[in-house]
N, C-alpha and C positions, 0 to 999 in steps of 0.2 A: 833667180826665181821668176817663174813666167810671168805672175800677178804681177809683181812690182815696175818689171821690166815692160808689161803692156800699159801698165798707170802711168812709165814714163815718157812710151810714145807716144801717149795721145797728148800727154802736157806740153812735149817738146812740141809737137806740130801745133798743137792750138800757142804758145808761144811766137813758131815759127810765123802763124797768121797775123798774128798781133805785130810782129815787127815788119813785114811785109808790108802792111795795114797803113804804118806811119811812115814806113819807105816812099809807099806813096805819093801821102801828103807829101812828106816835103819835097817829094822832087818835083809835086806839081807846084808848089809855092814857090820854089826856084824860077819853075819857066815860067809862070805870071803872077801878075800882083792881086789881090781881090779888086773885083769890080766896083765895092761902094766899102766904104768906110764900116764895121762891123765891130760892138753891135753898135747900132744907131744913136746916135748924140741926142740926147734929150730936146736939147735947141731944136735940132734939128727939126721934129714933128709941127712944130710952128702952131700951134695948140697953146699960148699959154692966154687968148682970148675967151676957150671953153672954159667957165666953170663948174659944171658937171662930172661929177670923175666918172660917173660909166661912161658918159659920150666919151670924154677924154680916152680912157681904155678903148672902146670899141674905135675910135678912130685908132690910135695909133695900131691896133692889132691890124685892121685897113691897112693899112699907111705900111707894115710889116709883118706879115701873115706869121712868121717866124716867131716873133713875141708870145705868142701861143702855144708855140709847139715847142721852145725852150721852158714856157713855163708848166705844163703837162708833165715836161722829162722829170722837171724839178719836184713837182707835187711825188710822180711816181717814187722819185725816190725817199720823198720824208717820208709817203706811208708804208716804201722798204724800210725803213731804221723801228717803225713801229712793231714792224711782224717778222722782226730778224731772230728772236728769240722762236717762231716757229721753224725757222728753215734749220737752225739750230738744232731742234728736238728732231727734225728730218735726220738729220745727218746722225745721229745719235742713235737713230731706231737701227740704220741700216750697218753702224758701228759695232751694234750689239751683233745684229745680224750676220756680219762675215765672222766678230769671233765666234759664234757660236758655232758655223759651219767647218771652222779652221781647226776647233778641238774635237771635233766629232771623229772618228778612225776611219785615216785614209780619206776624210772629207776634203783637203788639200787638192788630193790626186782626183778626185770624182767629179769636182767642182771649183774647178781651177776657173773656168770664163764665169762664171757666178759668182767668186771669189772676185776677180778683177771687177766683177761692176760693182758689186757693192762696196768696194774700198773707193771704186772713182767716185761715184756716188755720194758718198759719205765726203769725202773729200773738197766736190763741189757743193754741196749742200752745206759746209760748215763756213766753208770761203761766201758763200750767197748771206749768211748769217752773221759776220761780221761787222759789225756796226763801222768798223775804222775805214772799212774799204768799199761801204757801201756807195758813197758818192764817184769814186772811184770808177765801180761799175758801170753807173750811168752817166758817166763819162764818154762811154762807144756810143749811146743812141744817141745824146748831143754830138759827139762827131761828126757821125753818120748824118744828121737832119745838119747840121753847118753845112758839109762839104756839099749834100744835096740840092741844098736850099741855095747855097751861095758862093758854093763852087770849094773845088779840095784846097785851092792856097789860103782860104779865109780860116779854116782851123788849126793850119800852122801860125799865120799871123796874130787871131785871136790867143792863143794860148803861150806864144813868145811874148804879148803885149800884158800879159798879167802879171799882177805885182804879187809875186810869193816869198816877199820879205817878213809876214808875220808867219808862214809855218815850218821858216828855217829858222828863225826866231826861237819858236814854242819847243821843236827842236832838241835844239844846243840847249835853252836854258831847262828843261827836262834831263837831257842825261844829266850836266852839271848837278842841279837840285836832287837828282837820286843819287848822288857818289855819298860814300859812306863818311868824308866830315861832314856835309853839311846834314843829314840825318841827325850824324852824333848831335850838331852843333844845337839845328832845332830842338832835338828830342829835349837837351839842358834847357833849353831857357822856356818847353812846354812844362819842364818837372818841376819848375820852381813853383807855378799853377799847381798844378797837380797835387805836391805835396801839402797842400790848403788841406785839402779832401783827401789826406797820410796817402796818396799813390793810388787808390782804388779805382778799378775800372771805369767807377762813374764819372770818378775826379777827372780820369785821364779824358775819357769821351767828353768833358765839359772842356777841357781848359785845350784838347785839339780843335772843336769845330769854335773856340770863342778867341783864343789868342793865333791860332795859323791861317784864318782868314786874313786877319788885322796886318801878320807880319806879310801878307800878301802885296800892300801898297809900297813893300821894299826892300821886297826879292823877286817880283809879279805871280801875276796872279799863275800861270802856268807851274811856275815852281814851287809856289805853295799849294798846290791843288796835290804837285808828285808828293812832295811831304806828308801834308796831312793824310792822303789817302795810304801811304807808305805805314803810318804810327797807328792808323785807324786797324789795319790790316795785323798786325798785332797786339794793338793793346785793346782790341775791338772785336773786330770779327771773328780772329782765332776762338773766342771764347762761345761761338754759337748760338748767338742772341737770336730771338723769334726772326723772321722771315721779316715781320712787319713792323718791329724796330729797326731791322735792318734797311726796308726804306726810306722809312721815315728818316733816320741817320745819313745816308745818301742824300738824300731831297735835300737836307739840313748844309750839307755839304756843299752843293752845288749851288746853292742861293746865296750863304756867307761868303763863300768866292768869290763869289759875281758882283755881291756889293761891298764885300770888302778890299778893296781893290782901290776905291774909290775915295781913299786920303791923300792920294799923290794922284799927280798927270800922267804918271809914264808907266802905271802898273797894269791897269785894266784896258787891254784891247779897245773895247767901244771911247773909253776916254782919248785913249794915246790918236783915236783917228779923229778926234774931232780940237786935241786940246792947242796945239799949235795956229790952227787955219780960225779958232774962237779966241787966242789968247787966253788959257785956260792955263793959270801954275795952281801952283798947292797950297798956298794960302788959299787960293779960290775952290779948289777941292773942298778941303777942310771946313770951309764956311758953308757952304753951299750943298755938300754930301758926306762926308766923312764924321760927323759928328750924328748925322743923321742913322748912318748905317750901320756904325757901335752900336747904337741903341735896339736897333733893328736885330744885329743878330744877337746880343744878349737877350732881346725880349722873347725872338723865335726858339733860341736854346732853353729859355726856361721854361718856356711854356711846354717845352717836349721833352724834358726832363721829369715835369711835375706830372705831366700823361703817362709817362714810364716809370718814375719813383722805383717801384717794386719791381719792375725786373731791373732795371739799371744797378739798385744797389743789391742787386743776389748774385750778380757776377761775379766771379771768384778767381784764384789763381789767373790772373794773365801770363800767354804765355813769354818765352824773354822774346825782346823783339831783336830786328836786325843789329841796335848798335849795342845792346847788351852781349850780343853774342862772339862780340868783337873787341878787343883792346881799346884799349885809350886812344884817340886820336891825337896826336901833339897840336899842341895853338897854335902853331905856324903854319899849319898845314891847312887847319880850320882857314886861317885867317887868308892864305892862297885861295881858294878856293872863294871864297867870298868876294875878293878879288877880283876873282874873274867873272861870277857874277854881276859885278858891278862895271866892268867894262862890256859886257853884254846888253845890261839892260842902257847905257850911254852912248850905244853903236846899233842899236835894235833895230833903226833907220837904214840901216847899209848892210845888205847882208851879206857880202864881201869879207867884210869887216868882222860880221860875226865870226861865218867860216873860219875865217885866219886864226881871232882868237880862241876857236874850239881847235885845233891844231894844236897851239899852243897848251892848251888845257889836258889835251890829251896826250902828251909829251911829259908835263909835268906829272901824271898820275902816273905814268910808265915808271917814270923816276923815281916817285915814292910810292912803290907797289908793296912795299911791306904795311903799310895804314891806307892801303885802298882795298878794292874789290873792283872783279870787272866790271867797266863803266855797259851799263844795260842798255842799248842801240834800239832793241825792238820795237819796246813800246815807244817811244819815242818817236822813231819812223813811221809805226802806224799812224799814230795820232798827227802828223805833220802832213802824211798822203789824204788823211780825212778833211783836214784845214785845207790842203790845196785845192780838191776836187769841191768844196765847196765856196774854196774864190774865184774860182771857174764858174761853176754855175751860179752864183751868187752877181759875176758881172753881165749875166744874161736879165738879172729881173728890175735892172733899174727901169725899167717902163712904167712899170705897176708899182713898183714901191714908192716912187717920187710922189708922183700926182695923192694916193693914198696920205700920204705926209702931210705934204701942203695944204689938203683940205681940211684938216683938223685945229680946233682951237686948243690951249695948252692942258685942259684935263681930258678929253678928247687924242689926244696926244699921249700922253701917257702908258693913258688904257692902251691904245691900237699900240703902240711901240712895243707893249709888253707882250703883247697878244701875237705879233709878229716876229719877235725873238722866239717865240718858240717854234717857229718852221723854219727861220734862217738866224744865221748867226751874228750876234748883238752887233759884234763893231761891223758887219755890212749896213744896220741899218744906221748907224749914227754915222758912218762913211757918207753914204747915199742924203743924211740930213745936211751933214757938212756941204755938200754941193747945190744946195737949195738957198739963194741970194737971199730970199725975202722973211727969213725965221727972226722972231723976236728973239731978244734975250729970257723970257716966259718960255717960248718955245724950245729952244735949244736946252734948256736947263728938265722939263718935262721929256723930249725925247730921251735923255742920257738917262733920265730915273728910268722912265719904262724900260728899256734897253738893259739898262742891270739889273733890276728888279725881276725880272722876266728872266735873265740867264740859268735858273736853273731847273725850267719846267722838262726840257726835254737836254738831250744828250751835243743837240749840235746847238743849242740856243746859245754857250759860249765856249770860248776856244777852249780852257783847260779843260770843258766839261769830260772828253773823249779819254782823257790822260785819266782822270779819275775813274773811269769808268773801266780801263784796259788793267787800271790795277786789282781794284776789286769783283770784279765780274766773278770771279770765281769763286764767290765767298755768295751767290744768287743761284747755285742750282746748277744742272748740267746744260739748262739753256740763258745760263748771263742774265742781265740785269732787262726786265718786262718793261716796254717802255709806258707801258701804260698808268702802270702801278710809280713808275717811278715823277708821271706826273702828276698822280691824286698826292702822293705822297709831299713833292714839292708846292702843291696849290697854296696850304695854307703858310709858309712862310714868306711865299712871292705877295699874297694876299695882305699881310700885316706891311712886308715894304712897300706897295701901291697904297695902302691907306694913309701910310705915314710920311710916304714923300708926297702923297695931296693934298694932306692938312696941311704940309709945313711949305706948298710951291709958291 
């Protein structure tokens, strides 16, 4: 067909450019080394006499004109992920657009180059729209401004020097966490909840967004986000609850993740970067947040339970979900599979190590394909390409987020740390804390509440958030999940855990 055949030359060559693009680089980084150290060592700026943060910014911007125009790319692209649901409704108009021209008689043959731009069209418009790959994108005009600014071997160097051990991480433990035991395995030990409230939709939606947070601190948070949003997705959304329970349930989601997480050291991202370098184990968890943040999303779920009473309890027939539809899983199988969850989150450090044992894991599902299903790659990848493109650009903004840090007292802290999770993502900023010599024990314990408290105002605010959102988007409309809506939505449960880890810091 000519259409599809013109849609595919122009992809292959814009392809072809793109590999061209980094043929480049590297082979300029081959023939020399960068000129200066990139980005800039904090040390380095010799500022830590100024107490003033804007003198401090405007000096180092001085000091490094670059700082500026890395953090520009970055702005531009949070307020991409805000108005991704319009490019979305683009690419949708002009969807409609070519069917309609493709069933008209003989429209095909009359309008064959109209045909091809509106499929490219659509095509580029839906990929502009994507929230997973939005960082992704603005990934070429940082290139672009590195290699300019500081020559083409500094954006192979920069980008070999990052550490994308958390979004091979988030990953493996996502496909793993979607295989059908450990669904089965959740969904049993969410019915025994459930069955409180005889099985009803309301029961299920209380005892998914208040027991799969919780089991989040010990399978992470990543894998309980695929879960729960997996059980939401049938015992939930299938049933077409208002628009605006729908985000309010979302908001709901995205915040009990974020602090539920935080019983153990090794589950929540923002934790896992800060808990080794502070001495931070689970007894200290537990004391210090975990007991805290029960309370927190019990209090959040009731209170939007008691807002929704009446449509909650009118929900009727849910439909069967994924592991109803399926045989019995054997316990052995469960209990593999758990398995290897647990050598995942014990190897999270080394991603070497993951790799091997997803290898391993995916050999073993091969094996027992009669009680699996294919292991689902997509989302996965996506949300992992979104995590990297934003540790990328996330280690261009330690200029401005350090100094911002340091100048704060510990309720002062809080606030900004939450308020900055929602443009970048939590463990960058409890990362970027950990590197800061001079924090109290008050302060380090206030950045970590802000930092999860905050993860689920917007979609990149924490790593699972994107995983939750590739599953249910399509339960929001032909243009996915409003970022906007899904922040008034989230306001008031981040609001109840800012109030309640400042009473109690």
């Amino acid at each position: 067909m000519p259409t599809h055949s013109r849609l595919k030359s122009r992809l292959f060559f814009a392809s072809l450019a793109s590999i061209a693009f980094l043929t480049l680089c590297h082979q300029a980084a081959g023939a020399t080394e960068p000129s200066a150290i990139f980005p800039t060592a904090i040390e380095k700026y010799a500022d830590s006499n100024v107490t003033n943060v804007v003198q401090k910014l405007l000096g180092r911007v001085q000091a490094d004109p670059f700082n500026l125009v890395a953090t520009a790319i970055f702005i531009a692209a949070i307020v991409h992920t805000f108005v991704a649901a319009k490019f979305r409704a683009v690419s949708h108009r002009f969807e409609v657009e070519y069917e309609r021209i493709l069933s008209e008689p003989d429209g095909a043959a009359r309008n064959s180059k109209i045909l091809d731009q509106k499929k490219f069209l659509a095509v580029i418009f839906h990929f502009l729209g994507e929230v997973e790959v939005i960082f992704g994108i603005w990934l070429i005009p940082l290139a672009l401004a590195i290699g300019l600014m500081k020559g083409p071997s500094a954006v192979s160097h920069y980008i070999n020097g990052v550490n994308f051990t958390e979004p091979i991480f988030v990953v493996v433990i996502m496909a793993i966490a979607g295989s059908r035991p450990i669904l089965y395995f959740a969904e049993g030990a969410m019915k025994k909840f459930a069955d409180i409230g005889k099985g009803s939709p309301a029961a299920w939606w209380f005892a998914i967004l208040s027991v799969g947070p919780l089991l989040g601190s010990f399978i992470t948070e990543p894998a309980a986000m695929t879960i729960c949003a997996t059980l939401l997705a049938g015992k939930f959304y299938e049933l077409k609850p208002s628009m605006k329970l729908s985000y309010v349930t979302l908001g709901l989601l995205f915040v009990d993740i974020s602090i539920g997480g935080t019983l153990t050291h090794f589950a929540a991202p923002p934790v896992v970067m800060v808990a080794s370098k502070w001495n931070w184990d689970t007894p200290f968890m537990l004391l210090h947040f975990g007991w805290k943040a029960t309370i927190c999303i019990l209090l959040s779920n009731t209170l939007a339970f008691v807002a929704f009473r009446r449509e909650l309890l009118s929900l009727r027939n849910p439909a069967p979900s994924h592991t109803e539809k399926t045989n019995r899983v054997p316990a052995w199988i469960i209990f593999c599979h758990l398995v290897f969850i647990a050598f995942v989150v014990l190897t999270a450090h080394y991603a070497a190590m993951v790799v091997i044992i997803f290898m391993f894991f995916l050999a073993f599902v091969t094996a027992t394909q009669r009680n699996q299903d294919a292991i689902n790659l997509q989302s996965p990848v996506l949300v992992g390409f979104f995590l990297a493109g934003l540790v990328i650009h996330g280690g261009c903004q330690q200029w401005w987020i350090e100094p911002v840090l340091t100048s704060l007292n510990p309720t002062q802290l809080l606030l900004g740390s939450t308020a900055l999770t929602a443009f970048n993502d939590n463990a960058a900023i409890t990362y970027l804390a950990s590197l800061v010599p001079s924090f109290s024990d008050h302060a380090k314990l206030a950045v970590v509440a802000g930092a999860v408290a905050g993860g689920g105002l917007t979609v990149i605010a924490n790593a699972p958030n994107p995983a939750g959102q590739s599953i249910l988007q399509s339960y929001f409309g032909a243009n996915g999940v409003d970022a906007l809506k899904l922040f008034l939505a989230a306001l008031i449960p981040t609001a109840i855990c800012v109030v309640f880890f400042l009473l109690l810091l």
